[in-house]
N, C-alpha and C positions, 0 to 999 in steps of 0.2 A: 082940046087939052084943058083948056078952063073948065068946062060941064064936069071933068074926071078929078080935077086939082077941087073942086067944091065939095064934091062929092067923098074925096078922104077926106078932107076938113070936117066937116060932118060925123064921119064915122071915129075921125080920130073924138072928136069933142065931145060923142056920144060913148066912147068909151070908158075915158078917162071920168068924167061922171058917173061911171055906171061901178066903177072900181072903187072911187070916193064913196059911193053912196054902202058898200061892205066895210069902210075901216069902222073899227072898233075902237071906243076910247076908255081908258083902264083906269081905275084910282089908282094910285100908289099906297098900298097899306091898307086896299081897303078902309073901313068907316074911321080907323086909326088915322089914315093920313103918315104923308113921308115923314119918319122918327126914325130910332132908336129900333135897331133887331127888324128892321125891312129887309134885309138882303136875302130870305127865305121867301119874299112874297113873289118871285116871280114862277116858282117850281108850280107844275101842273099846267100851269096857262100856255096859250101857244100863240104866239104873236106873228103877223103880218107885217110886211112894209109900208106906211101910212098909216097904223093903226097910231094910234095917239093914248100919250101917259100923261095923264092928270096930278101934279101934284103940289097936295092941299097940306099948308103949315106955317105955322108963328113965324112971319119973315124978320120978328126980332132975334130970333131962335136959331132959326134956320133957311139956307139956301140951297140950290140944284148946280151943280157943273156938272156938264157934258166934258168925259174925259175920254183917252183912251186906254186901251187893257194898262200899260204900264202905270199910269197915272190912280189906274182904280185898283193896281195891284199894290203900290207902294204909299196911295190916297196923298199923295204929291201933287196937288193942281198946276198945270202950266199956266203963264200967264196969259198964254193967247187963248185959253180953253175958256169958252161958253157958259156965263153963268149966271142964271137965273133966281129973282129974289123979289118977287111979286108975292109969294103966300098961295096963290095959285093960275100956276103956270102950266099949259099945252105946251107938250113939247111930242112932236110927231116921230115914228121911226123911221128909221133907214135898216135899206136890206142888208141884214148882218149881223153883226156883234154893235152893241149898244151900251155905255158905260154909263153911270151917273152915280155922282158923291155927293155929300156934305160936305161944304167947303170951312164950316166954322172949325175950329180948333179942336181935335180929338174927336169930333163925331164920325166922318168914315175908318178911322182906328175902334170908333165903338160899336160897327157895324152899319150905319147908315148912308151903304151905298147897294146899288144892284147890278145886274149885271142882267142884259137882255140878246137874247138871239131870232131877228125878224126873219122869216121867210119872203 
């Protein structure tokens, strides 16, 4: 039973490496970087679960929250909601629907949020 418990150890540790080694990591905005009128950058791409979004911007400017649909719909941050403010921040996906705003004042009302779907 130990030779066979080692043995998926193994296979599992060689998997999940083998799966990390395909994600993909995305700018935000491309060479622009998370701004202003991004919420059109994700059409065409096709995203993965672990692929990772990069985003690059003036953390005087601007910040990242991780919301969900309601929150990206009405760009109402909850307080418990996720929110990143380095200037450039990895933030990995999850399989599904993926939300992310501008939390400063009027930026996700100006467009500076997106809205991603991971496989």
């Amino acid at each position: 039973m130990g030779r066979e418990r080692g043995s998926a150890m193994i296979w599992l540790t060689l998997m999940l490496c083998f799966q990390s080694s395909f994600a993909a990591t995305f700018m935000v905005g491309d060479a622009s970087g998370w701004g202003f009128d991004v919420n059109n950058w994700p059409k065409g791409k096709t995203f993965k679960a672990g692929d990772v979004l990069e985003f690059t911007y003036n953390r005087a400017n601007h910040d990242v929250a991780v919301v969900d649909k309601e929150a990206y719909e009405s760009c109402k941050i909850p307080q418990e909601a996720p929110v990143f403010e380095t200037g450039d921040d990895l933030i990995p996906l999850k399989k599904g629907d993926n939300y992310f705003v501008c939390g400063f004042p009027g930026h996700c009302e100006g467009g500076m949020k997106i809205a991603i779907t991971a496989t």
